[in-house]
MARTORSE-590147 format. One line per 8 residues: number of its first residue (from 1); their letters; for each residue x, y, z of N, C-alpha, C. Coordinates in steps of 0.2 Angstrom, whole numbers. Layout:
BEGIN
NUM> A> X,Y,Z,X,Y,Z,X,Y,Z ~ ...
END
This chain:
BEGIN
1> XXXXXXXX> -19,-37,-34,-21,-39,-41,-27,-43,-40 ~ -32,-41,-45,-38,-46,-46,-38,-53,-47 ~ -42,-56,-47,-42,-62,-48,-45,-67,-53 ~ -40,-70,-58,-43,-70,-66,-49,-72,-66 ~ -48,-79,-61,-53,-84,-59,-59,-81,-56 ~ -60,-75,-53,-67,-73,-53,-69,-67,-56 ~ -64,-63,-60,-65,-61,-66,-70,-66,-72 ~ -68,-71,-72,-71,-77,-77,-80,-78,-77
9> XXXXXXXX> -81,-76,-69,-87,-78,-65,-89,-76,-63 ~ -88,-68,-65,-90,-61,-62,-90,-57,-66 ~ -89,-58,-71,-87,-52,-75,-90,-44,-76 ~ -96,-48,-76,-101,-41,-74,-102,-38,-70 ~ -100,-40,-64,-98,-36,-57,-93,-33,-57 ~ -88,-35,-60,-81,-30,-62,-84,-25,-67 ~ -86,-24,-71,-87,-18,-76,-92,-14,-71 ~ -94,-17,-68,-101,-11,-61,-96,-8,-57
17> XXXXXXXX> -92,-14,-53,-88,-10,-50,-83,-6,-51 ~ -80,-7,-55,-75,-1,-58,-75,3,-61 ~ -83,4,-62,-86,9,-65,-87,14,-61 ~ -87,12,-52,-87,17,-47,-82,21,-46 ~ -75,17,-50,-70,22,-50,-70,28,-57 ~ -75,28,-61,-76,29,-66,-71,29,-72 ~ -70,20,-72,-66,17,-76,-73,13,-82 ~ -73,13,-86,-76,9,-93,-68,1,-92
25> XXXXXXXX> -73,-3,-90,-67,-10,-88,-68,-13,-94 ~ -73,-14,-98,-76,-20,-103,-71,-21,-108 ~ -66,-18,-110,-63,-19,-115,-57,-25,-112 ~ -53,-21,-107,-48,-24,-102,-49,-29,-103 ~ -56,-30,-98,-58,-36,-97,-57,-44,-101 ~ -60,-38,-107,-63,-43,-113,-55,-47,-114 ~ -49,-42,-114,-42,-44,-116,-39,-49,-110 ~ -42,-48,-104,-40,-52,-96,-42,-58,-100
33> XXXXXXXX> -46,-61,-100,-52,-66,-103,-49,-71,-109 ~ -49,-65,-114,-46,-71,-120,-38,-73,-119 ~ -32,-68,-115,-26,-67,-112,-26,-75,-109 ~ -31,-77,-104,-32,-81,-101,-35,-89,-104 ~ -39,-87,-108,-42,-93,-112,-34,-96,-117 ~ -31,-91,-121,-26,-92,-123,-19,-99,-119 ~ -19,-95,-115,-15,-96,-111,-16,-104,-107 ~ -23,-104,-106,-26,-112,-104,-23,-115,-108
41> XXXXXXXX> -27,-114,-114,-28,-117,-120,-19,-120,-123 ~ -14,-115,-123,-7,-117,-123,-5,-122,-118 ~ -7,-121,-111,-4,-125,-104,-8,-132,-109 ~ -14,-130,-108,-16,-141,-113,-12,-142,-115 ~ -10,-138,-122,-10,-144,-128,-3,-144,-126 ~ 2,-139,-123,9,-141,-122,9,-149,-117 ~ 4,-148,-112,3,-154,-108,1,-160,-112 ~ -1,-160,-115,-3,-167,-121,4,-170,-124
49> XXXXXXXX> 6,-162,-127,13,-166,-129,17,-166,-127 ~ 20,-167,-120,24,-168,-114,23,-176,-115 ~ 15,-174,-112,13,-182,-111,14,-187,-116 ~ 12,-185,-123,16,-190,-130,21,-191,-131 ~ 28,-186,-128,34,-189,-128,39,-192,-122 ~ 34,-190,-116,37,-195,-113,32,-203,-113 ~ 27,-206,-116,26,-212,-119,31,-214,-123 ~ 33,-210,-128,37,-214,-136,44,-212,-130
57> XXXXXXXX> 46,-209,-124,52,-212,-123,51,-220,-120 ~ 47,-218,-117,47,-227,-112,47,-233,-119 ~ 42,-231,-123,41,-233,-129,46,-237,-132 ~ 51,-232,-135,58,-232,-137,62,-237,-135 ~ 63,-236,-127,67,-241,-123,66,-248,-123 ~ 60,-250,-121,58,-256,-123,59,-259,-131 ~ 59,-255,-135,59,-257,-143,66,-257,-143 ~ 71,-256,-141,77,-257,-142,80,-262,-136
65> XXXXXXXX> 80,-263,-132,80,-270,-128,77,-275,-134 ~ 69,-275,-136,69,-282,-141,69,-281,-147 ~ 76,-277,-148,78,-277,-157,73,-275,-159 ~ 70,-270,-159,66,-268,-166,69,-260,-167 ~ 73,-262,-167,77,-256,-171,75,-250,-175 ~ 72,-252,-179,69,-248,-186,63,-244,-183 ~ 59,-249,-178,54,-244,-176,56,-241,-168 ~ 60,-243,-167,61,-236,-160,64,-229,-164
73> XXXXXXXX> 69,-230,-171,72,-225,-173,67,-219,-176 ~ 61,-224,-179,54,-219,-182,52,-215,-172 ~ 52,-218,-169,47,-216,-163,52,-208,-162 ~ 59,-210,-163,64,-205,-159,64,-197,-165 ~ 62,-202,-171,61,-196,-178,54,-189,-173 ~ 51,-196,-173,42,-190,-169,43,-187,-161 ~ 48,-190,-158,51,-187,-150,54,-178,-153 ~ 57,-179,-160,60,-174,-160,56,-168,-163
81> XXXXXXXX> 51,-170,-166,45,-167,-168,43,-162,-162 ~ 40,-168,-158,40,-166,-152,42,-162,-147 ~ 48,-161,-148,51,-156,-144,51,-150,-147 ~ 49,-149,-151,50,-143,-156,44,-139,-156 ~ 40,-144,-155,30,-141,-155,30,-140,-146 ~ 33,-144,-141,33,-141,-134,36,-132,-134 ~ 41,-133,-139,47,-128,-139,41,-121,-137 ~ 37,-124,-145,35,-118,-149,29,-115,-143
89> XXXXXXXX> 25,-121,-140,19,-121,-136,19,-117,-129 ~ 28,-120,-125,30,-115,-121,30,-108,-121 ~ 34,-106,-125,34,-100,-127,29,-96,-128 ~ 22,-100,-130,14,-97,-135,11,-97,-125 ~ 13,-99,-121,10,-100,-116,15,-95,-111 ~ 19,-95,-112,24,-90,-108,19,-83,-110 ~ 20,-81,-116,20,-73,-118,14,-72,-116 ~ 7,-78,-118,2,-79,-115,0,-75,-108
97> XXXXXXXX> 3,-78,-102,3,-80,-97,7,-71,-92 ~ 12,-67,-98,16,-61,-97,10,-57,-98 ~ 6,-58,-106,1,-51,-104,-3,-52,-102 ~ -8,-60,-99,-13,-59,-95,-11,-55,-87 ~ -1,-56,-86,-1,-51,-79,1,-43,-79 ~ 1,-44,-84,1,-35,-86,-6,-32,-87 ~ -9,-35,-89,-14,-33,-89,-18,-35,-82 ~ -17,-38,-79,-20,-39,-71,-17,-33,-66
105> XXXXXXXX> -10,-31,-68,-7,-25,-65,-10,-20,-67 ~ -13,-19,-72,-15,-13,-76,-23,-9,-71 ~ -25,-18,-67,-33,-15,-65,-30,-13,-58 ~ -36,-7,-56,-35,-7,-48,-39,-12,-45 ~ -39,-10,-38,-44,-13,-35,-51,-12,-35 ~ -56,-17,-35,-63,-16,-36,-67,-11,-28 ~ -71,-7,-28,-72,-4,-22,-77,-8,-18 ~ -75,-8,-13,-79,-11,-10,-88,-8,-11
113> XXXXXXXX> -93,-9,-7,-99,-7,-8,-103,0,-3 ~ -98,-1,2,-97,7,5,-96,14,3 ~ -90,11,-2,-88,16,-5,-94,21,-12 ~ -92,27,-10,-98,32,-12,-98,32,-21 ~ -102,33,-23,-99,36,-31,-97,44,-31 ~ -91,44,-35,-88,50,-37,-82,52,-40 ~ -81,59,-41,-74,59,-45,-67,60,-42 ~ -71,66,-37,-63,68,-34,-64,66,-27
121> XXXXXXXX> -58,72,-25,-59,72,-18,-66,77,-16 ~ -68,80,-20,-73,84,-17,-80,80,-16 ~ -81,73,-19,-84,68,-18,-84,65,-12 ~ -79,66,-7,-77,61,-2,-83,63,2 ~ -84,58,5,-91,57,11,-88,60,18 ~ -91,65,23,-89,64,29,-92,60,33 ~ -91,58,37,-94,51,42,-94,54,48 ~ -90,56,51,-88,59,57,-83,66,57
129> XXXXXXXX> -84,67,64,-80,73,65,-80,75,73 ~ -74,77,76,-72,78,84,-69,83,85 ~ -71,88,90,-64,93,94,-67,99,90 ~ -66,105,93,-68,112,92,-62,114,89 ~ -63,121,83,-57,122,83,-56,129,88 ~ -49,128,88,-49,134,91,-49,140,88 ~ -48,146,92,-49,154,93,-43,155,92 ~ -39,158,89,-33,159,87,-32,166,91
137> XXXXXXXX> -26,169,93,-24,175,94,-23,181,89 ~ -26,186,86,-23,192,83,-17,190,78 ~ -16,190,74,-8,187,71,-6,182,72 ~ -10,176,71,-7,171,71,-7,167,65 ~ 1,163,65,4,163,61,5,154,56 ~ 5,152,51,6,145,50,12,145,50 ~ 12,137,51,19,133,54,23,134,52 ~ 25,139,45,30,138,42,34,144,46
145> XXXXXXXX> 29,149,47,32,154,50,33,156,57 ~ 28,149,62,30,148,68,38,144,69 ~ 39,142,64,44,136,63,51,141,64 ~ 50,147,60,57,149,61,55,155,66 ~ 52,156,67,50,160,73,54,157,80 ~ 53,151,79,56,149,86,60,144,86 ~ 63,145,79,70,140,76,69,133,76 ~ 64,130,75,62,123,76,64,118,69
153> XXXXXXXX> 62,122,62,64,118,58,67,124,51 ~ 71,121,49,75,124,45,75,125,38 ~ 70,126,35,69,123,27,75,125,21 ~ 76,130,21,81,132,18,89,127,17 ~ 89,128,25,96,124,24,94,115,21 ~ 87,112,22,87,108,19,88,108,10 ~ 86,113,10,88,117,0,94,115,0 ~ 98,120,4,107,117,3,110,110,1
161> XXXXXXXX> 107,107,7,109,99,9,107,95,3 ~ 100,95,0,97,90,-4,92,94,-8 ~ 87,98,-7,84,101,-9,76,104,-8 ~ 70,105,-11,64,105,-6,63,100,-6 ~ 59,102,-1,55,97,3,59,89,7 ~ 65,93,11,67,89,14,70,93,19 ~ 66,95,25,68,99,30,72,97,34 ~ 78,102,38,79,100,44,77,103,51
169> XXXXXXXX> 75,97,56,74,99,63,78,101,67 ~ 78,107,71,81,107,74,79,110,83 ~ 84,107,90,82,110,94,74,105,96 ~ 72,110,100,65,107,103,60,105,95 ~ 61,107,89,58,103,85,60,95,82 ~ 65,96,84,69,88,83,66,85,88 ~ 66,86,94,64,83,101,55,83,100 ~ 52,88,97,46,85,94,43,79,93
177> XXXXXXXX> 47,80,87,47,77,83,49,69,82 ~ 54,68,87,55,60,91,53,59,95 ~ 46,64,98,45,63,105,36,60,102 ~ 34,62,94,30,61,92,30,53,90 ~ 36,53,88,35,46,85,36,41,93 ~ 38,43,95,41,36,103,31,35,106 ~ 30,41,104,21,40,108,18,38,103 ~ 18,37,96,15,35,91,18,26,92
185> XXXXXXXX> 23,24,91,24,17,93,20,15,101 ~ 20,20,105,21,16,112,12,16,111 ~ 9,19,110,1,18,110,-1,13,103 ~ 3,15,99,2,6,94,4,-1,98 ~ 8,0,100,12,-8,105,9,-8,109 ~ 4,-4,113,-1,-5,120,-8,-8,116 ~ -9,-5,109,-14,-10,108,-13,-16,104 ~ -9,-19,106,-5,-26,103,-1,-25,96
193> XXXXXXXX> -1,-20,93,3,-22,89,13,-22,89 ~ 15,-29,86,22,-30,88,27,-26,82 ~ 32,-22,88,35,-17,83,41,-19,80 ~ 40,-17,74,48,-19,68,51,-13,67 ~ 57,-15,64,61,-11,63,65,-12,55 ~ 62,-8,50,64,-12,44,70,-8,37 ~ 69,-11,34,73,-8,27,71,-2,25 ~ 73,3,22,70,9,19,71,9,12
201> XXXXXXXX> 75,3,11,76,0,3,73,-4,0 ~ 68,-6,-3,65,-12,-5,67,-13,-12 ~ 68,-21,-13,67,-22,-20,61,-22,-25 ~ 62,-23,-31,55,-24,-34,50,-28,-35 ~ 49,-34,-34,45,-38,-28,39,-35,-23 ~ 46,-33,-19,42,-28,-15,36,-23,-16 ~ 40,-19,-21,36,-14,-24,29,-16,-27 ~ 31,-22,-32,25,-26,-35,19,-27,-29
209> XXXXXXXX> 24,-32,-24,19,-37,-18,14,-32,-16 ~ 13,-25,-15,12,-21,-10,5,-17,-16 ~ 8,-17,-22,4,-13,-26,7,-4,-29 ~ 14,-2,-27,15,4,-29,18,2,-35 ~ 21,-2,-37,23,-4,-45,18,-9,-48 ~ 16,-8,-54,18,-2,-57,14,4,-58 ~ 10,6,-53,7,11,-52,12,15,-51 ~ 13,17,-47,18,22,-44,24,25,-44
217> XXXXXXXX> 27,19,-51,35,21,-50,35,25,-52 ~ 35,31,-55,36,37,-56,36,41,-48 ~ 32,38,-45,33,42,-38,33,41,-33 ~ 41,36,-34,44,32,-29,54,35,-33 ~ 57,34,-27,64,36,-30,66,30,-31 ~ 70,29,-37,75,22,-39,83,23,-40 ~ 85,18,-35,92,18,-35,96,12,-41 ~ 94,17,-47,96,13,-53,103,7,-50
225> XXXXXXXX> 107,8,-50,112,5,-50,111,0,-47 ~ 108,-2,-42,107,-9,-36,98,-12,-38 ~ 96,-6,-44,90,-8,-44,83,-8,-37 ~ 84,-5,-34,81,-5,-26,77,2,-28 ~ 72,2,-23,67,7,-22,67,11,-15 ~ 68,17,-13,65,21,-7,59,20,-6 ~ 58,18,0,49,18,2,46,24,2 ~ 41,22,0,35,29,3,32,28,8
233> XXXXXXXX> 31,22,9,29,19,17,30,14,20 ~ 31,14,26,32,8,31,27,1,27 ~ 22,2,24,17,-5,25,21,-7,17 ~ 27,-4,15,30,-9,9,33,-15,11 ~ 37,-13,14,43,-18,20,40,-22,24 ~ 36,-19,27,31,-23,32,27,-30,31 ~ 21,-27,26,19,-30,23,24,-35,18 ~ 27,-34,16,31,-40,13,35,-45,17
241> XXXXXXXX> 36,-44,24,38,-49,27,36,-55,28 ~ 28,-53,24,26,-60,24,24,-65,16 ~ 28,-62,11,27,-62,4,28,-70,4 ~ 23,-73,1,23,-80,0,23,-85,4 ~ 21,-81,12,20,-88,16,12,-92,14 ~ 13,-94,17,5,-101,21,6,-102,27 ~ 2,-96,30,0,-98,37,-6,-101,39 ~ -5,-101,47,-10,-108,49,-17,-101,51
249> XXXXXXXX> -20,-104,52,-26,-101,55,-27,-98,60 ~ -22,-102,63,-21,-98,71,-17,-93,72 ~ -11,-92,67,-8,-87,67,-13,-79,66 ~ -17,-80,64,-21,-74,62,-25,-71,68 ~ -25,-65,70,-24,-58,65,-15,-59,66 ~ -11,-56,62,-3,-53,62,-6,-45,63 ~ -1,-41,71,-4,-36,70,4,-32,70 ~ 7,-28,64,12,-25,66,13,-17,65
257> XXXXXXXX> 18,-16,69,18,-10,69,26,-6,68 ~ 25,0,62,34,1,63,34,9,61 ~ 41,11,63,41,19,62,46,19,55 ~ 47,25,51,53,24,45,50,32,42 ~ 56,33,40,57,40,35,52,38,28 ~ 51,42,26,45,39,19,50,42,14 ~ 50,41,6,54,45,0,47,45,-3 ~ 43,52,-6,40,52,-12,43,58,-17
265> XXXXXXXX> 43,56,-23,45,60,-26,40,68,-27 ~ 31,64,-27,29,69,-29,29,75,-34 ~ 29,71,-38,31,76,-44,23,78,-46 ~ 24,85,-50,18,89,-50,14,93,-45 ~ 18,92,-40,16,95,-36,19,103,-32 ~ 15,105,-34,17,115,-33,13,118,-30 ~ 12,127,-28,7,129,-26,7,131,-19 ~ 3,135,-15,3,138,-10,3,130,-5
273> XXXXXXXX> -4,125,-7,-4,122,-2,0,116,-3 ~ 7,116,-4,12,112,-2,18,115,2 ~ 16,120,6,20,125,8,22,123,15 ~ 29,123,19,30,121,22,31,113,22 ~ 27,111,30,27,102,31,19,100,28 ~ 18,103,22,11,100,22,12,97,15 ~ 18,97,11,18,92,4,28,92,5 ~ 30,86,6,38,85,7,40,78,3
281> XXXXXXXX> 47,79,2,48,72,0,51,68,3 ~ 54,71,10,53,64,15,51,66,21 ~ 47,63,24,44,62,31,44,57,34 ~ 42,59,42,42,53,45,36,51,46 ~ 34,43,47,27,42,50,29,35,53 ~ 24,33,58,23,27,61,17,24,56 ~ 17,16,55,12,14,52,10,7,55 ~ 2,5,55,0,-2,57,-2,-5,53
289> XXXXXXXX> -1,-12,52,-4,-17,48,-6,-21,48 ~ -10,-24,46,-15,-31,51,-14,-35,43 ~ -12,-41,45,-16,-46,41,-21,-54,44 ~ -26,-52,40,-32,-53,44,-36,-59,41 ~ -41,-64,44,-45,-70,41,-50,-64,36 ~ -53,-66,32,-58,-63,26,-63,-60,31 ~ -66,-65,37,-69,-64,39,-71,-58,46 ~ -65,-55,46,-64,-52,52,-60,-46,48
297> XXXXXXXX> -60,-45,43,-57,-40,41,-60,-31,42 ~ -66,-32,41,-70,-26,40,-71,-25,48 ~ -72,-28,54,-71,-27,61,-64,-26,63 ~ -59,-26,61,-51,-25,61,-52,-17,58 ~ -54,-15,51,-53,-9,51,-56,-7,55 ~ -62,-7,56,-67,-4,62,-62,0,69 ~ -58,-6,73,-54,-5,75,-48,-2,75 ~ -46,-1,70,-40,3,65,-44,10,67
305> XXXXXXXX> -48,13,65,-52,18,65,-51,19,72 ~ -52,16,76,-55,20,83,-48,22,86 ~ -43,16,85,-38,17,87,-35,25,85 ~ -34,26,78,-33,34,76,-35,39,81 ~ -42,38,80,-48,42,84,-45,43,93 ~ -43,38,95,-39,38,102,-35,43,101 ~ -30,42,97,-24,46,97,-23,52,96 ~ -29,56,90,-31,62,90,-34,65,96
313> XXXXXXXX> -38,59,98,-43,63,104,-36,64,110 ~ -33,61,112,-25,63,115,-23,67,114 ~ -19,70,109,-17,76,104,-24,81,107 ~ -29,81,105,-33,86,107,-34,90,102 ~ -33,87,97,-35,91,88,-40,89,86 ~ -42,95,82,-48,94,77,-47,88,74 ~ -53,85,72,-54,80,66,-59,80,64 ~ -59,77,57,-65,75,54,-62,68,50
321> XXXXXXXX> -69,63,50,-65,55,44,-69,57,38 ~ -67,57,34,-70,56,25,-69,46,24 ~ -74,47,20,-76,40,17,-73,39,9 ~ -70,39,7,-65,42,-2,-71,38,-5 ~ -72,43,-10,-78,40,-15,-72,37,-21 ~ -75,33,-25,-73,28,-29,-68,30,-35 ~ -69,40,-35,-64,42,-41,-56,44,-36 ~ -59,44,-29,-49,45,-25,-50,42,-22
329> XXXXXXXX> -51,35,-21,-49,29,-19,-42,27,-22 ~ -39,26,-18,-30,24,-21,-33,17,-24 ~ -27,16,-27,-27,10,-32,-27,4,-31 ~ -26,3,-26,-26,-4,-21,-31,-6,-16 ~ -35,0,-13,-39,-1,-9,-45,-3,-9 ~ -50,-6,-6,-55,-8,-7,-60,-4,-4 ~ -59,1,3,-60,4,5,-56,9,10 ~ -58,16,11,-52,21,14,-57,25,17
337> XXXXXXXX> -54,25,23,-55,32,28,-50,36,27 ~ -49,43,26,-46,48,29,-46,53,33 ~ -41,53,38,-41,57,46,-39,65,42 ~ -40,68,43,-39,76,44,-39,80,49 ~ -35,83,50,-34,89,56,-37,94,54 ~ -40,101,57,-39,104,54,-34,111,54 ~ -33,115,51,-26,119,54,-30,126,51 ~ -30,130,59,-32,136,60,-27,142,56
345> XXXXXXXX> -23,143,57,-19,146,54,-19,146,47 ~ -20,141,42,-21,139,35,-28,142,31 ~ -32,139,37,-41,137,38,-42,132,32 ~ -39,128,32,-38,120,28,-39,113,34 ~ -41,110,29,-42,102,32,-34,101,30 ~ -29,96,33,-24,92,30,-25,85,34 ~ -22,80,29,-25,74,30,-18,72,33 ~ -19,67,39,-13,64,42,-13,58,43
353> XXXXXXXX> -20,56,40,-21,46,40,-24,45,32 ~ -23,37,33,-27,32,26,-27,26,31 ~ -32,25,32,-34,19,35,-37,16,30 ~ -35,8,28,-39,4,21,-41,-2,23 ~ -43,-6,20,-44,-13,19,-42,-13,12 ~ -37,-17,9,-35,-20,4,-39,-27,3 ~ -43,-29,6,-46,-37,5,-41,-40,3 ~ -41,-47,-2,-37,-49,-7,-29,-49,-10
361> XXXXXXXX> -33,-41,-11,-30,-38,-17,-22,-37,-18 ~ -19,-36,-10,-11,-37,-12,-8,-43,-8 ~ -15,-47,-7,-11,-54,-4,-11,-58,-10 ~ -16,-57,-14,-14,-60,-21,-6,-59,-26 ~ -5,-53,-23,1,-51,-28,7,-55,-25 ~ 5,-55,-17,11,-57,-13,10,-64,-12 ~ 5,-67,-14,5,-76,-15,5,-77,-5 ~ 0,-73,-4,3,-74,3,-7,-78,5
369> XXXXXXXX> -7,-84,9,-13,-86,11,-12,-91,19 ~ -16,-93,19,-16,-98,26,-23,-105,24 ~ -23,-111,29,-25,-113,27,-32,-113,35 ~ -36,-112,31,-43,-112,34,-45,-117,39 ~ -50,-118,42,-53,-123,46,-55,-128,43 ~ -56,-128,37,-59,-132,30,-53,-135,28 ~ -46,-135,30,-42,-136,23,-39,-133,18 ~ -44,-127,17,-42,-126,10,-36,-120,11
377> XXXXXXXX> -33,-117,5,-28,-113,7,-32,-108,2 ~ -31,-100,8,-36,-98,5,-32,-92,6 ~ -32,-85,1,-29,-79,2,-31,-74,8 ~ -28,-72,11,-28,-67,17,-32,-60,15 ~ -33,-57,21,-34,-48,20,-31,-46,20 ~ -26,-41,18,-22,-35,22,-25,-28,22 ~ -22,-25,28,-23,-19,29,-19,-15,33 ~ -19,-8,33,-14,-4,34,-18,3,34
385> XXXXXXXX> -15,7,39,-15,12,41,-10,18,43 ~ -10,24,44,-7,29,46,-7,30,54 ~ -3,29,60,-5,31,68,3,32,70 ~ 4,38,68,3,43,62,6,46,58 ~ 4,51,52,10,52,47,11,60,51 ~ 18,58,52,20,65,56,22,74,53 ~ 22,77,47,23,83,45,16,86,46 ~ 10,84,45,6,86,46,1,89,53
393> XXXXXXXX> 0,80,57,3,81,64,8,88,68 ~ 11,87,68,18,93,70,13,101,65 ~ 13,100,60,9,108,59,2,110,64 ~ -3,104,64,-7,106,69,-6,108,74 ~ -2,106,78,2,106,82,3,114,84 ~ 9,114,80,11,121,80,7,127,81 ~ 2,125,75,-3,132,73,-9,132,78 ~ -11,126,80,-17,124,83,-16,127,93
401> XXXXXXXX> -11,126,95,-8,125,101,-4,134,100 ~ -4,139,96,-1,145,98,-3,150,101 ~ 0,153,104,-4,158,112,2,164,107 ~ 0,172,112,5,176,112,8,176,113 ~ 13,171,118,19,169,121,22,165,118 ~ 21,160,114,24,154,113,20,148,110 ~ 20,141,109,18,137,108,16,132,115 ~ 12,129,115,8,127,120,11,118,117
409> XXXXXXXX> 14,112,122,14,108,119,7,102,122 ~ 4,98,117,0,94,122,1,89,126 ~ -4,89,132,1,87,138,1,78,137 ~ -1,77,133,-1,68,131,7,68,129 ~ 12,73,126,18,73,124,23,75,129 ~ 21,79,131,28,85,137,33,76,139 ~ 27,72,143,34,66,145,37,63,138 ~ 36,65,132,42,61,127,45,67,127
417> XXXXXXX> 44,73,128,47,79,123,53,84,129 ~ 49,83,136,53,84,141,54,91,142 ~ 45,95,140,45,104,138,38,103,139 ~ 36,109,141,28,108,139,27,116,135 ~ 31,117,134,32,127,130,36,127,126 ~ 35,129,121,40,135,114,41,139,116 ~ 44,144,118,45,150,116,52,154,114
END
């Protein structure tokens, strides 16, 4: 969530920078602004007449202890006055104070200055790129059709059970694919960060603290009855474990790390290229999350980035990083790297990371800050990345690694996976 207070003394740098996402702000704004002046304006005068009526009680008291009766009963006529104009004040500064946060939830985040102009993702910047693809064999096949070729994953029967996009593993694809996640923790905990194990159900809070509501409820599942949300990612739960602290300055960086099934509903989404493990509505990934001093934040992702970069170069997959220009920048981030494999079989990029910087922006929502070297208590960075989200991983894999004989596994895996061959 932005911040009203430098909305107020910025304003013109919010309508520039949002205009990178190719949003027109100025009208918003204009409504953030006077939402705000309102709402002051109510906190005074209700404060003025708190203050008038707590004088005419002291007032009162004493007038009655020495007999002046007549005039404590007029002071008690105007206390009653009084409460009625607080009544009215509260309320004018309540509703006040609801639309100035609805309309703060309504902005995204502003982009950082990295971040490129444009609309879509055809806009996205490449930065880098690593690894050869490979020369594929005569008839070779994508992962949907490597999958049951060699009975690894079941998609059908997941139909039965639940429906698309919710496969079953089975065999040496299960064993994959636990073997994917224990090497994605154990290279995240080697480079410090400490591993959790969290809820897959978050309440609303949560959702707000993080920034997918009210964006995203639409595509997020709700468990009407309890009121509660399915994550889409690890960095919901995570990141709110720290909702509404004040930490010290030493405690910083916070570097955590957790695995968990994802729910998205995905709606809208059809088409050749969500075929197979390349668009699902649950999956697994491993996620990191820093929360970080203002000042070290952009060296944190930095790091975030290379760490990825290690893990693919491990794996022994193609990659390339895009820079997200300012129209597929997700709604919360200030800036975004995306990892991409690529898959020979498809001859598509698919994306398996979002590494971000959120500056402020969801540490404002989550009231989360520390108190500086200065004293003052000042709001955190957060940030969060993919290492890694696993459907798409596991397709590279499959497609990338396939021989005439069988699949080939990478030798960075064979010790979780306990096979170094499909066949």
């Amino acid at each position: 969530m932005l911040q009203v207070t430098d909305i107020r003394e910025n304003k013109e740098k919010y309508i520039k920078a949002l205009a990178k996402r190719g949003i027109d702000a100025t009208s918003v704004l204009e409504e953030v602004l006077n939402a705000d002046e309102e709402r002051r304006s109510s906190q005074a005068q209700l404060d003025e007449v708190l203050a008038q009526s707590n004088s005419y009680s002291k007032e009162i008291g004493k007038l009655f202890q020495t007999g002046e009766t007549q005039r404590a009963n007029e002071l008690k006529e105007k206390t009653v006055q009084l409460k009625e104009s607080s009544k009215q004040l509260n309320e004018q500064m309540l509703a006040a104070a609801e639309k100035l946060q609805q309309l703060l939830y309504s902005l995204p985040n502003i982009p950082n200055e990295l971040v490129p102009a444009g609309t879509d993702e055809n806009d996205n910047e490449q930065v880098y790129a690593e690894g050869e693809i490979p020369k594929l064999v005569d008839g070779a096949l994508p992962h949907w059709e490597l999958a049951k070729k060699y009975d690894l994953i079941d998609f059908e029967l997941g139909v039965k059970i639940t429906g698309a996009g919710f496969p079953v593993y089975k065999g040496k694809g299960a064993r994959l694919q636990r073997g994917l996640i224990s090497y994605f923790l154990d290279k995240n905990t080697s480079a410090g960060y400490t591993e959790y194990q969290v809820p897959h159900l978050v309440n609303e809070a949560s959702g707000f603290g993080t920034g997918q509501l009210p964006d995203k409820e639409g595509q997020m599942y709700h468990v009407g009855i309890d009121d509660l949300y399915l994550i889409p990612t690890a960095e919901v739960p995570v990141t709110n474990m720290f909702r509404g602290n004040l930490l010290t300055h030493s405690e910083l960086p916070i570097t955590c790390t957790g695995y968990t099934p994802c729910f998205r509903r995905e709606a809208g989404s059809y088409g050749a290229h969500v075929r197979g493990l390349n668009r699902l509505h649950q999956f697994d990934k491993v996620e990191i999350v820093r929360i970080e001093h203002p000042d070290n934040s952009y060296a944190a992702l930095d790091g975030m980035v290379a760490h990825v970069k290690e893990i693919l170069r491990e794996l022994k997959l193609p990659y390339r990083i895009l820079r997200l220009c300012g129209g597929d920048l997700g709604f919360t981030s200030a800036l975004t790297y995306d990892f991409e494999v690529f898959s020979t079989a498809q001859d598509r990029w698919l994306e398996i990371s979002s590494v971000s910087n959120f500056e402020t922006f969801q540490a404002n929502r989550l009231k989360l800050r520390f108190k500086d070297t200065d004293g003052k208590n000042k709001l955190v960075h957060t940030l969060n990345g993919s290492a890694l989200a696993l459907p798409r991983v596991l397709a590279g894999i499959l497609e990338n690694y396939q021989t005439d004989k069988g699949i080939k596994i990478p030798e960075v895996l064979v010790p979780y996976c306990g096979f170094d061959f499909i066949d």
